[in-house]
PyMOL Python script that loads the backbone (N, CA, C, O; Angstrom):
from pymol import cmd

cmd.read_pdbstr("""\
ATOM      1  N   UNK A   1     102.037 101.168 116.074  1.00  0.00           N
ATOM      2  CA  UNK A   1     102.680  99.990 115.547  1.00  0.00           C
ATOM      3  C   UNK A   1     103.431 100.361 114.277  1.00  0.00           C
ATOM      4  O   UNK A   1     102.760 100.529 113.259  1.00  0.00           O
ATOM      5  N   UNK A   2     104.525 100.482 114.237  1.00  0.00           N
ATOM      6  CA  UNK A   2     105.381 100.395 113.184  1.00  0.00           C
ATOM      7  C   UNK A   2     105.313  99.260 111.755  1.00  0.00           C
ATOM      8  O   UNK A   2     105.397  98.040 111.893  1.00  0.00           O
ATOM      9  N   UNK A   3     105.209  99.691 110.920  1.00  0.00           N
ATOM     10  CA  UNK A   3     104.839  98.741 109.709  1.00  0.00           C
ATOM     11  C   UNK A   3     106.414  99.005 108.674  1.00  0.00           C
ATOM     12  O   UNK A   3     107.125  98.080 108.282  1.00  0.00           O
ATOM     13  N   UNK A   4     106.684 100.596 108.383  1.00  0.00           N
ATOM     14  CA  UNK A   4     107.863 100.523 107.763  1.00  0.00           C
ATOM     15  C   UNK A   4     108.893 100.823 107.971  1.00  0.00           C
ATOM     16  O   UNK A   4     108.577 101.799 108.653  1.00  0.00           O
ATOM     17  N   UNK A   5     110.485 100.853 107.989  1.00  0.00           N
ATOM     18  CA  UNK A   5     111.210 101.516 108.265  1.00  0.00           C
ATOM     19  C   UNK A   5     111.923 101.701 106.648  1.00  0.00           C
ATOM     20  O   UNK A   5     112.175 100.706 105.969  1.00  0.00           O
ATOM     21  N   UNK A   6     112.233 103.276 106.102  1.00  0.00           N
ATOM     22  CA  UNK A   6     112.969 103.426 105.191  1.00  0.00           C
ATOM     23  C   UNK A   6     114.472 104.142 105.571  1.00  0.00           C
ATOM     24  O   UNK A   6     114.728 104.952 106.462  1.00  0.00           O
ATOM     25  N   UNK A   7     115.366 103.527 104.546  1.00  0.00           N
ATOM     26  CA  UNK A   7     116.426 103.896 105.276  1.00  0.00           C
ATOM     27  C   UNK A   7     117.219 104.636 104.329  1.00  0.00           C
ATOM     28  O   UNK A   7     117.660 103.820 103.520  1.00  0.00           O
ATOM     29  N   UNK A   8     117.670 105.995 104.005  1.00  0.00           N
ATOM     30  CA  UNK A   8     118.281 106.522 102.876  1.00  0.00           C
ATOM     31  C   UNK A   8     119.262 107.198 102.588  1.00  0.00           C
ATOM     32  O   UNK A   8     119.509 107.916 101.619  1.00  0.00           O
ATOM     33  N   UNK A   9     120.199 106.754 104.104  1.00  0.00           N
ATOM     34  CA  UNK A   9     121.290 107.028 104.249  1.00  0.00           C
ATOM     35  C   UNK A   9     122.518 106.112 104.847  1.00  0.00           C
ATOM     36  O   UNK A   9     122.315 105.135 105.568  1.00  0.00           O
ATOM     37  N   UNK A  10     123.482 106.448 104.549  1.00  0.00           N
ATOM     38  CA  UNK A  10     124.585 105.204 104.388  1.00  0.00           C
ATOM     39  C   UNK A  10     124.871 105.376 105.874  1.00  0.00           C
ATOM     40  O   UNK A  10     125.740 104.512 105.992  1.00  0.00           O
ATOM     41  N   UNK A  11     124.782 105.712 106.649  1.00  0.00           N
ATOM     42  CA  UNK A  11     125.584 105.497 107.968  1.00  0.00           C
ATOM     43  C   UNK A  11     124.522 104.550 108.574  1.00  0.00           C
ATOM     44  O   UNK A  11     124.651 104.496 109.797  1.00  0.00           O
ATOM     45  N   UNK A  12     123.342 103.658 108.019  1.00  0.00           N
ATOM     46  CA  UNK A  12     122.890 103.036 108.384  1.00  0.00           C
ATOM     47  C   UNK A  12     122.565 101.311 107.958  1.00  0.00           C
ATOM     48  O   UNK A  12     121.612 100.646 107.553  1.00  0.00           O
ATOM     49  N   UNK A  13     123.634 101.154 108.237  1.00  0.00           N
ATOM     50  CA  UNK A  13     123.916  99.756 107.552  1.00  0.00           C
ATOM     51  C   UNK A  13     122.557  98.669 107.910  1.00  0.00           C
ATOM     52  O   UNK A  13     121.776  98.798 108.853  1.00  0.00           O
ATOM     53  N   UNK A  14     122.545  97.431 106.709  1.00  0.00           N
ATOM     54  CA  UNK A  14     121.431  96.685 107.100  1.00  0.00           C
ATOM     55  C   UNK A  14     122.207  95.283 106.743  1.00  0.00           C
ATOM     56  O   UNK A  14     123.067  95.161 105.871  1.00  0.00           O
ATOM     57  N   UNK A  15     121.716  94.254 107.607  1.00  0.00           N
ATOM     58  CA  UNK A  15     122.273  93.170 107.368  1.00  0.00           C
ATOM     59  C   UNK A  15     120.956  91.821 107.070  1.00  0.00           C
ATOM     60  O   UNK A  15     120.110  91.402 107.861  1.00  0.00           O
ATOM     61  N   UNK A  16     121.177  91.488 105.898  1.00  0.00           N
ATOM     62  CA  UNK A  16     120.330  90.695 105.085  1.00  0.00           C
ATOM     63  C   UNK A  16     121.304  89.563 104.595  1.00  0.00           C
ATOM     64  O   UNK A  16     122.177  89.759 103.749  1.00  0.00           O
ATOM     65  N   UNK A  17     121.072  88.384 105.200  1.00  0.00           N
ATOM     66  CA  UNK A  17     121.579  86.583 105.287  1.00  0.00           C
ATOM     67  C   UNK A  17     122.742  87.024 105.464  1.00  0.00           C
ATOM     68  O   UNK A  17     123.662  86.898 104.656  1.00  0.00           O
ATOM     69  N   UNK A  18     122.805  87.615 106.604  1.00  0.00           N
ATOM     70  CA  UNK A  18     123.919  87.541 107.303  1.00  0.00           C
ATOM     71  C   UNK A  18     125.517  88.457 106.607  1.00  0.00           C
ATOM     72  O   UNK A  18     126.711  88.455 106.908  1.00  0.00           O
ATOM     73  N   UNK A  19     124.491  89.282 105.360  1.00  0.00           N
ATOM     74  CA  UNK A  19     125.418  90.167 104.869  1.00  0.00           C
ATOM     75  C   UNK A  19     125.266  91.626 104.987  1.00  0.00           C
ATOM     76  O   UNK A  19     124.101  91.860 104.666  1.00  0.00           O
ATOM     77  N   UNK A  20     126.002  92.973 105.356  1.00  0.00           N
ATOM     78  CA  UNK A  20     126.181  93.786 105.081  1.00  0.00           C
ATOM     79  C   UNK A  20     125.348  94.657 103.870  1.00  0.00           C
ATOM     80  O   UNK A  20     125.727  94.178 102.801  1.00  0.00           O
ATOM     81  N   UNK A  21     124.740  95.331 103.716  1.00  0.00           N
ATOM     82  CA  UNK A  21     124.104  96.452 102.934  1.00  0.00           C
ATOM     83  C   UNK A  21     123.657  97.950 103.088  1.00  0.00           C
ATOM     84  O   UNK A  21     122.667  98.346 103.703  1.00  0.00           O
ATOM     85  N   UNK A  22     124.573  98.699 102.416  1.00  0.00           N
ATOM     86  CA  UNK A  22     123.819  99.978 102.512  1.00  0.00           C
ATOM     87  C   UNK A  22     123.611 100.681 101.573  1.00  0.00           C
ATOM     88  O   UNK A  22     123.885 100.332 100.424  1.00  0.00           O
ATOM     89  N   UNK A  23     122.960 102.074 101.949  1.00  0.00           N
ATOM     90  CA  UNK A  23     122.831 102.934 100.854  1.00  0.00           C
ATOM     91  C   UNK A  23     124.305 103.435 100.358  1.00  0.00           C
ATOM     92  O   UNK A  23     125.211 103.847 101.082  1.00  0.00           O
ATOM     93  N   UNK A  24     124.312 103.300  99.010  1.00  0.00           N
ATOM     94  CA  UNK A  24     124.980 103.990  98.060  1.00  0.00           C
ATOM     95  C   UNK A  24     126.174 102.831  97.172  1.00  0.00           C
ATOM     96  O   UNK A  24     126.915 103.071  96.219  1.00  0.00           O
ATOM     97  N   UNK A  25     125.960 101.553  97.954  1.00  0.00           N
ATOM     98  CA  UNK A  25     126.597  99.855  97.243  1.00  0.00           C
ATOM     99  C   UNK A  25     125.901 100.195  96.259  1.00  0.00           C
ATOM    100  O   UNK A  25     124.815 100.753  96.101  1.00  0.00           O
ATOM    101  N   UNK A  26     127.290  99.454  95.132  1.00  0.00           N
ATOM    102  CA  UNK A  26     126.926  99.210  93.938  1.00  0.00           C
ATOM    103  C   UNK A  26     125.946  98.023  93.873  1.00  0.00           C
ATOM    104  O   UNK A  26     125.675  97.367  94.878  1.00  0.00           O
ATOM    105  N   UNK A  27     125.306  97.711  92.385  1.00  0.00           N
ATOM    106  CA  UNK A  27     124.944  96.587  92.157  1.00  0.00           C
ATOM    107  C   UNK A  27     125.767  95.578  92.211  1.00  0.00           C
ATOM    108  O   UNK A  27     125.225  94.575  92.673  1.00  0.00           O
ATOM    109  N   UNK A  28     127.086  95.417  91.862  1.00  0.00           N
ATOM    110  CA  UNK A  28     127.508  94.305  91.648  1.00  0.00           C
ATOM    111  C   UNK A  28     128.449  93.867  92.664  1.00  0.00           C
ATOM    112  O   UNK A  28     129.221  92.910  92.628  1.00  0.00           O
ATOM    113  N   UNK A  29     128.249  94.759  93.611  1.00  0.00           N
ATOM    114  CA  UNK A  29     128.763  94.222  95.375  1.00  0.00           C
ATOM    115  C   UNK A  29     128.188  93.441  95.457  1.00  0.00           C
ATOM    116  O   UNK A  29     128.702  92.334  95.617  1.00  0.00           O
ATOM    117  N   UNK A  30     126.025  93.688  95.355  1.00  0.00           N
ATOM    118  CA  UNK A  30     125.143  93.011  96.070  1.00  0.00           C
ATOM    119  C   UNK A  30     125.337  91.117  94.922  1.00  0.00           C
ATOM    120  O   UNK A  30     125.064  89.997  95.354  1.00  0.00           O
ATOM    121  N   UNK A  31     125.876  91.477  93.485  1.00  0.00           N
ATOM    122  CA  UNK A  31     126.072  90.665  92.970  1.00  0.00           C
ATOM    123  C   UNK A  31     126.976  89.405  93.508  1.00  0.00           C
ATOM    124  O   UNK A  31     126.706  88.212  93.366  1.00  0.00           O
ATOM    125  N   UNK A  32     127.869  89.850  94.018  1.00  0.00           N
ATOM    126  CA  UNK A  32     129.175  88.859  94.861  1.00  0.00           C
ATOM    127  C   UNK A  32     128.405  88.803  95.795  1.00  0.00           C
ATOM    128  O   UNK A  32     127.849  87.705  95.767  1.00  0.00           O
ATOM    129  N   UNK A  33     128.049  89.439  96.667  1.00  0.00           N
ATOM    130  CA  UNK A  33     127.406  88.954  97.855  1.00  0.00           C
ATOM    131  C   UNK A  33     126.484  88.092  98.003  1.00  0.00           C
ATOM    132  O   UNK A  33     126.532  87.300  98.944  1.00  0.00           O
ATOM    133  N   UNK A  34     125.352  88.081  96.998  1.00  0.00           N
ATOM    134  CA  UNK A  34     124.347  86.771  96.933  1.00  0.00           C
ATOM    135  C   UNK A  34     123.959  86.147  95.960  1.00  0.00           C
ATOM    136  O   UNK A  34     122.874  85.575  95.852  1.00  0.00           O
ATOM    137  N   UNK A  35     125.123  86.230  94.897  1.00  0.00           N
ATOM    138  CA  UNK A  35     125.111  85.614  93.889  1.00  0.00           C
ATOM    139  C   UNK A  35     123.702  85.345  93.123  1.00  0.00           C
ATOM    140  O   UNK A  35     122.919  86.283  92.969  1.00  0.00           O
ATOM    141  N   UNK A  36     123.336  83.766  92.546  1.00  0.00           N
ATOM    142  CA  UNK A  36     121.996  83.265  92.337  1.00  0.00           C
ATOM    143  C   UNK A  36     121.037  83.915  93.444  1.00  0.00           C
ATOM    144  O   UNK A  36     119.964  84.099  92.871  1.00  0.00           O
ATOM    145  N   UNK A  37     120.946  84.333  94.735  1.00  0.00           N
ATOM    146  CA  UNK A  37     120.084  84.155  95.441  1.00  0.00           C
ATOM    147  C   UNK A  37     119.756  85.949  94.725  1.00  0.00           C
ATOM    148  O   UNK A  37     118.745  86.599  94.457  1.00  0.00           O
ATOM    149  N   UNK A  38     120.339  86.040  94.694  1.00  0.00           N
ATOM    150  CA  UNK A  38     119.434  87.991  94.173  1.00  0.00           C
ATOM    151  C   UNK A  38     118.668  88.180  93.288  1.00  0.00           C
ATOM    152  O   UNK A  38     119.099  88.386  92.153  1.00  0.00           O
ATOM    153  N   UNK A  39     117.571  88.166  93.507  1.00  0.00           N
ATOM    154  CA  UNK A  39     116.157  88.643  92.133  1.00  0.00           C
ATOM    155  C   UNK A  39     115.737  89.601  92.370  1.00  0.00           C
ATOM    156  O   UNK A  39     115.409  90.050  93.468  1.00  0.00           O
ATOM    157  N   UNK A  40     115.661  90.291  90.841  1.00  0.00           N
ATOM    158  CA  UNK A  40     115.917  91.792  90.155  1.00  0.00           C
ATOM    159  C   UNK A  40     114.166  91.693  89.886  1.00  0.00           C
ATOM    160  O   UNK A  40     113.639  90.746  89.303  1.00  0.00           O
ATOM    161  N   UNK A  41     113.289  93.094  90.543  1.00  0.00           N
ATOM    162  CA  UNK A  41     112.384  92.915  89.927  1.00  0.00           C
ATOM    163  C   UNK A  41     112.220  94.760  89.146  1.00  0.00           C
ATOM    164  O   UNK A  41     112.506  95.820  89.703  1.00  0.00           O
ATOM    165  N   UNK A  42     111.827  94.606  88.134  1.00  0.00           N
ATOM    166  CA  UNK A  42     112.054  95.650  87.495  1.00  0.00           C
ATOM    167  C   UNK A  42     110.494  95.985  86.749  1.00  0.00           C
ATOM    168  O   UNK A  42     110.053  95.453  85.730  1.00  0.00           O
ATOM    169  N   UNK A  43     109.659  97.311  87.828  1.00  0.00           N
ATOM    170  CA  UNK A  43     108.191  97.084  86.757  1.00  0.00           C
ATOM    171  C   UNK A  43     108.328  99.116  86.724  1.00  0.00           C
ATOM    172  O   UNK A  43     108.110  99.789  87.731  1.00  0.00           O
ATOM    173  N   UNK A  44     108.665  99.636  85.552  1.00  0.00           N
ATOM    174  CA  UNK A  44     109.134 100.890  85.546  1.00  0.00           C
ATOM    175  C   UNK A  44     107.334 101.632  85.715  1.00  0.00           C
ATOM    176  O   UNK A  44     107.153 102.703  86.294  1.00  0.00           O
ATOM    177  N   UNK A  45     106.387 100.958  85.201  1.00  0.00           N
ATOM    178  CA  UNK A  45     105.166 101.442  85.723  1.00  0.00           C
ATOM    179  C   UNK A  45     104.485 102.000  87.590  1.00  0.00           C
ATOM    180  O   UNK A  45     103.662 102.794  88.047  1.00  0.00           O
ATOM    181  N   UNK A  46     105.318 101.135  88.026  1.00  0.00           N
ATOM    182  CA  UNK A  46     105.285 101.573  89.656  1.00  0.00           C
ATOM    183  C   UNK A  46     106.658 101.803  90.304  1.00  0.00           C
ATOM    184  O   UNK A  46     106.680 102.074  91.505  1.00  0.00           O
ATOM    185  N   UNK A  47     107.688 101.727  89.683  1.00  0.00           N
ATOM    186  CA  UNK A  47     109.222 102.378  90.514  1.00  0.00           C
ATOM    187  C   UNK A  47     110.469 102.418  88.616  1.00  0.00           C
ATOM    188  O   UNK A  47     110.950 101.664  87.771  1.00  0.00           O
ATOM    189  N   UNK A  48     110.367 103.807  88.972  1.00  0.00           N
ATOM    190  CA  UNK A  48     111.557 103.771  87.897  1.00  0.00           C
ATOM    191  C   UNK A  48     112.596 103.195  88.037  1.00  0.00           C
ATOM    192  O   UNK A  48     113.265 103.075  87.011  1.00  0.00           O
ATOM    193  N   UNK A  49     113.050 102.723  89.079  1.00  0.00           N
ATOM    194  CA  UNK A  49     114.343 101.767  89.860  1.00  0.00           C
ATOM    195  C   UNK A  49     113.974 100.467  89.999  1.00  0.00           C
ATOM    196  O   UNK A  49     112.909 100.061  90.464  1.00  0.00           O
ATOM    197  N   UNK A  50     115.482  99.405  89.309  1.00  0.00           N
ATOM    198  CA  UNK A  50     115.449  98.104  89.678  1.00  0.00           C
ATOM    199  C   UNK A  50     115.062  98.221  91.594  1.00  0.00           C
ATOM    200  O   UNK A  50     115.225  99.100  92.441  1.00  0.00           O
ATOM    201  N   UNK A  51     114.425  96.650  91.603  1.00  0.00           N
ATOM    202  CA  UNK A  51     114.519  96.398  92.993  1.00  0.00           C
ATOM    203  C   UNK A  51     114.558  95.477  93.463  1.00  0.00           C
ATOM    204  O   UNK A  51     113.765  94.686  92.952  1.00  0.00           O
ATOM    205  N   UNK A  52     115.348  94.916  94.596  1.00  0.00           N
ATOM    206  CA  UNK A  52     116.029  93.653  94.895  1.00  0.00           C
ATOM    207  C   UNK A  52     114.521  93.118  95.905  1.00  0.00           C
ATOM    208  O   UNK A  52     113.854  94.089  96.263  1.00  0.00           O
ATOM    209  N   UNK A  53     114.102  92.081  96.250  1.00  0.00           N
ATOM    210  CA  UNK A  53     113.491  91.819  96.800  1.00  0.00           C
ATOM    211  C   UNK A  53     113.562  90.313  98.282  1.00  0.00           C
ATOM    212  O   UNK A  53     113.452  89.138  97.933  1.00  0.00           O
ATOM    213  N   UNK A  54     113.731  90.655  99.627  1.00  0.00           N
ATOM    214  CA  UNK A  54     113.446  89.650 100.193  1.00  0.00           C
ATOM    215  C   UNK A  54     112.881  89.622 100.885  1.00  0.00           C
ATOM    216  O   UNK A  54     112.770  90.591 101.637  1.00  0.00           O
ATOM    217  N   UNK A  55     112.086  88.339 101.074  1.00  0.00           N
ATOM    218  CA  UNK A  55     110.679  87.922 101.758  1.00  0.00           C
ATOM    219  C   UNK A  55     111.014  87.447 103.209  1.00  0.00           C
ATOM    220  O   UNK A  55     112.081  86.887 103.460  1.00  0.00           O
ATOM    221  N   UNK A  56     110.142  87.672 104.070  1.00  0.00           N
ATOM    222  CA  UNK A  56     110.669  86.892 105.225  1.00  0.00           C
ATOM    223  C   UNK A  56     110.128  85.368 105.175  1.00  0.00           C
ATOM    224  O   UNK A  56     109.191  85.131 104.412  1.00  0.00           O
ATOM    225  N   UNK A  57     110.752  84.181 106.064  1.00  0.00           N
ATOM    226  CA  UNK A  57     110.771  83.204 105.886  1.00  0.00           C
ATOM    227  C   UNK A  57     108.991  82.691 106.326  1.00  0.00           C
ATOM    228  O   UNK A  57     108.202  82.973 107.228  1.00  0.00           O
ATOM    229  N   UNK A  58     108.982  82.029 105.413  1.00  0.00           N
ATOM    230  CA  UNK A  58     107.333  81.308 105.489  1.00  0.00           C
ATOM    231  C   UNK A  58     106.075  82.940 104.919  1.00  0.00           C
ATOM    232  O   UNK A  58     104.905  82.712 104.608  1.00  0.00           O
ATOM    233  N   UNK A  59     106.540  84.099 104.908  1.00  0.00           N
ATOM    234  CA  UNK A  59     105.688  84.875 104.374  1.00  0.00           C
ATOM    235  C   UNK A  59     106.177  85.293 103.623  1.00  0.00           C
ATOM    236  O   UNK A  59     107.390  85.493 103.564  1.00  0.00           O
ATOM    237  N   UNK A  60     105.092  85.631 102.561  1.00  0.00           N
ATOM    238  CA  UNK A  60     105.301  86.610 101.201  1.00  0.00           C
ATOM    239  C   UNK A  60     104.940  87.480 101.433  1.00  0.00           C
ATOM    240  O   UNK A  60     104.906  88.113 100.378  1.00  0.00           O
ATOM    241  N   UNK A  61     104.445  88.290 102.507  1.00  0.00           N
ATOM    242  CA  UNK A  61     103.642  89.963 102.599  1.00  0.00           C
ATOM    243  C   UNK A  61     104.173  90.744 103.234  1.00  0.00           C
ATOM    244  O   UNK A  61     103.702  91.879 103.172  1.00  0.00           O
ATOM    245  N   UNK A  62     105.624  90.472 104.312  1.00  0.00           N
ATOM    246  CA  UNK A  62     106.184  90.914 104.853  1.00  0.00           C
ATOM    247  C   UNK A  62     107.705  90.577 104.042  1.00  0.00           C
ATOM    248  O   UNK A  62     107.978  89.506 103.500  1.00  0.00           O
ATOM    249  N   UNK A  63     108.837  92.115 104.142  1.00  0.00           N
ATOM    250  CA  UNK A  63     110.155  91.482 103.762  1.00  0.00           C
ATOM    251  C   UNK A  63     110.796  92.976 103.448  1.00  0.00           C
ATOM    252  O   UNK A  63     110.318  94.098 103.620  1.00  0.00           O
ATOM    253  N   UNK A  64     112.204  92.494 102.863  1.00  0.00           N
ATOM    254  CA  UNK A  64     112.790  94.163 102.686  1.00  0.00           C
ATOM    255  C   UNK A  64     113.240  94.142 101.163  1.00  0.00           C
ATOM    256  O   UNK A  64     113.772  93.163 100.640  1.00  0.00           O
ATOM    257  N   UNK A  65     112.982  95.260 100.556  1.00  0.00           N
ATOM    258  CA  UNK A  65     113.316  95.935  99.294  1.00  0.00           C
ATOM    259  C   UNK A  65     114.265  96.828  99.095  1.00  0.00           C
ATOM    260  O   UNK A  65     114.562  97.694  99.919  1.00  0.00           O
ATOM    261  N   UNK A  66     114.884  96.654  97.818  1.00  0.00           N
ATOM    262  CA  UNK A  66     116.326  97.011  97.915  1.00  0.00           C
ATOM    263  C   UNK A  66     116.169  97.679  96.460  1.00  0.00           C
ATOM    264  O   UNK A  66     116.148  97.138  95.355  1.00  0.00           O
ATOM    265  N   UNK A  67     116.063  99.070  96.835  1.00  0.00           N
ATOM    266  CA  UNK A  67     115.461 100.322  95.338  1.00  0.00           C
ATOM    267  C   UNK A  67     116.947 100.581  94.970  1.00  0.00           C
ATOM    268  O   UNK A  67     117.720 101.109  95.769  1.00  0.00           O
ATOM    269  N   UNK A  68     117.423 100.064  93.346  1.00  0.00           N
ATOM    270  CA  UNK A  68     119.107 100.064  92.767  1.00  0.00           C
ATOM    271  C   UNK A  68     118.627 101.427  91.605  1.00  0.00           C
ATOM    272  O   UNK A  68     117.766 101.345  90.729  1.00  0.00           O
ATOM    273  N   UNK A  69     119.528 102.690  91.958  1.00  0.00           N
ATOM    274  CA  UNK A  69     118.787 103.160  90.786  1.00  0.00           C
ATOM    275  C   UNK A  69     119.418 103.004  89.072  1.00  0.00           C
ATOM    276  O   UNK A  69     120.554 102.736  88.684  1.00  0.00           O
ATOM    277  N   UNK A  70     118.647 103.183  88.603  1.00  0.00           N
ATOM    278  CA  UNK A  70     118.828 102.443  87.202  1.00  0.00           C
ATOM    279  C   UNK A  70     119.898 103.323  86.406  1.00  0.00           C
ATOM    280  O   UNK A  70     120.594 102.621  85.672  1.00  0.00           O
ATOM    281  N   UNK A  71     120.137 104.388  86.375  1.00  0.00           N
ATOM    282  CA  UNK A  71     121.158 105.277  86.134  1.00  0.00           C
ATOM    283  C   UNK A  71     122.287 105.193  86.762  1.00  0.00           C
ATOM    284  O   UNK A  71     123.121 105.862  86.151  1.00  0.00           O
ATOM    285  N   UNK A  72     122.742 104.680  87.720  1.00  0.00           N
ATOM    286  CA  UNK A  72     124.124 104.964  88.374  1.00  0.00           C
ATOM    287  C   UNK A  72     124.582 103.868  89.269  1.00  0.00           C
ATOM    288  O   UNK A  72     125.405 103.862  90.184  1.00  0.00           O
ATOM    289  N   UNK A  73     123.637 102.708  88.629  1.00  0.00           N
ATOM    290  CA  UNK A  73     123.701 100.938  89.800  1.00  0.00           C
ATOM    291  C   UNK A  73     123.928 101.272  91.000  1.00  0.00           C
ATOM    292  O   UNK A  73     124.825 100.639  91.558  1.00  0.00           O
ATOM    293  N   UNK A  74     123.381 102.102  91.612  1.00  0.00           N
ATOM    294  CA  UNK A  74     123.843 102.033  93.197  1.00  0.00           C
ATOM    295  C   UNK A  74     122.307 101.961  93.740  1.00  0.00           C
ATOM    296  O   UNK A  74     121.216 102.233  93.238  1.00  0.00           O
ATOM    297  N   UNK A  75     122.870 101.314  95.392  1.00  0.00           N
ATOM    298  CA  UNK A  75     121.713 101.629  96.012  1.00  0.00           C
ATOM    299  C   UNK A  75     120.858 102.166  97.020  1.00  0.00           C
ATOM    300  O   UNK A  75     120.976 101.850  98.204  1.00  0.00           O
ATOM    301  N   UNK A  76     119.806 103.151  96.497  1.00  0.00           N
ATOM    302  CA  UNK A  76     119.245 104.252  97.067  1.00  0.00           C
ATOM    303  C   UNK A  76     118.604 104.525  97.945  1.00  0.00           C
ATOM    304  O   UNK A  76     118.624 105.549  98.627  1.00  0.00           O
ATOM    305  N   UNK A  77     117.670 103.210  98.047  1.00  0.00           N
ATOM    306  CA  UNK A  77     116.717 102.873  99.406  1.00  0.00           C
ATOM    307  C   UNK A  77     116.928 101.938  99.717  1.00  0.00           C
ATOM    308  O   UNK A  77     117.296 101.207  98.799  1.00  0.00           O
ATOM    309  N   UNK A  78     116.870 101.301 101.079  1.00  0.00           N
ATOM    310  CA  UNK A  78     116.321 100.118 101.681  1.00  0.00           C
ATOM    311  C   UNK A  78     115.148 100.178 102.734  1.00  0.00           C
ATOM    312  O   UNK A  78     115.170 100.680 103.858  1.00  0.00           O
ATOM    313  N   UNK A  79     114.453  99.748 102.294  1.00  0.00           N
ATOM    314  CA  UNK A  79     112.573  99.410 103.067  1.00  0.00           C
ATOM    315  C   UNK A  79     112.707  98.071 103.611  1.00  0.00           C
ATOM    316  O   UNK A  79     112.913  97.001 103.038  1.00  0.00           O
ATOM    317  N   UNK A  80     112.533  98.379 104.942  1.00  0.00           N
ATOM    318  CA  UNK A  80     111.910  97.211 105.576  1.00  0.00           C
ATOM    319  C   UNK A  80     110.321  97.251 105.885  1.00  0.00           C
ATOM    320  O   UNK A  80     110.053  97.980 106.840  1.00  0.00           O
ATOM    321  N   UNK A  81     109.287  96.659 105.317  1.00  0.00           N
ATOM    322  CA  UNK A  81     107.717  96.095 105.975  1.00  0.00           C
ATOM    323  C   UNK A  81     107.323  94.931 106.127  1.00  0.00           C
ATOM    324  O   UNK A  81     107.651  93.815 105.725  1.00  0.00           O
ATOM    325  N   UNK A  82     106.135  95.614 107.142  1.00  0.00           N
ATOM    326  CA  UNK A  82     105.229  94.602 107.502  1.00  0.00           C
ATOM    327  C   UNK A  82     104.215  95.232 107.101  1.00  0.00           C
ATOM    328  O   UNK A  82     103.905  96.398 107.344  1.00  0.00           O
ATOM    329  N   UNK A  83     103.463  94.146 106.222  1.00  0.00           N
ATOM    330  CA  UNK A  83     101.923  94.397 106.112  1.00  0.00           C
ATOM    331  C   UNK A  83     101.222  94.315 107.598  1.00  0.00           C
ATOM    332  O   UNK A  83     101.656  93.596 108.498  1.00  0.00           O
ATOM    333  N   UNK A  84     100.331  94.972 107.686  1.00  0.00           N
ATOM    334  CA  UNK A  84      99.357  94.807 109.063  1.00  0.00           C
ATOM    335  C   UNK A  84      98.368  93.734 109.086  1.00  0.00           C
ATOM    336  O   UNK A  84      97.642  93.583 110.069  1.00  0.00           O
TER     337      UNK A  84
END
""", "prot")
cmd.dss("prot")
cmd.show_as("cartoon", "prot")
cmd.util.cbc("prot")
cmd.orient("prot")
């Protein structure tokens, strides 16, 4: 059973509310793209990189993360999970 998929290369586009995302977008693409709806969570104790966060609908334990690295606003990972 598959729980994560990480994705860390650009020829692999991901589409989140119906928008476009990949590795190596700036931050402030993802800025125009979802305006208010984008929350930055930033805890340098467990990821030296900002990270965008969305939940899937009705759960908080499942969703995809969006690792921006903090040196060069672009972005580096995208994780999709499921908790088990």
């Amino acid at each position: 059973r598959l729980t994560i998929i990480e994705i860390i290369d650009s020829q692999w586009p991901v589409k989140i509310l119906g928008k476009e995302i990949r590795v190596g977008d700036h931050f402030n693409e993802l800025k125009q793209k979802f305006g208010n709806d984008l929350k930055i969570i930033y805890k340098p104790e467990i990821n030296p990189n900002y990270v965008v966060s969305f939940n899937c609908l009705e759960n908080d334990y499942d969703g995809t993360l969006i690792d921006i690295n903090v040196t060069t606003n672009t972005v580096e990972e995208i994780i999709y999970f499921i908790n088990p």
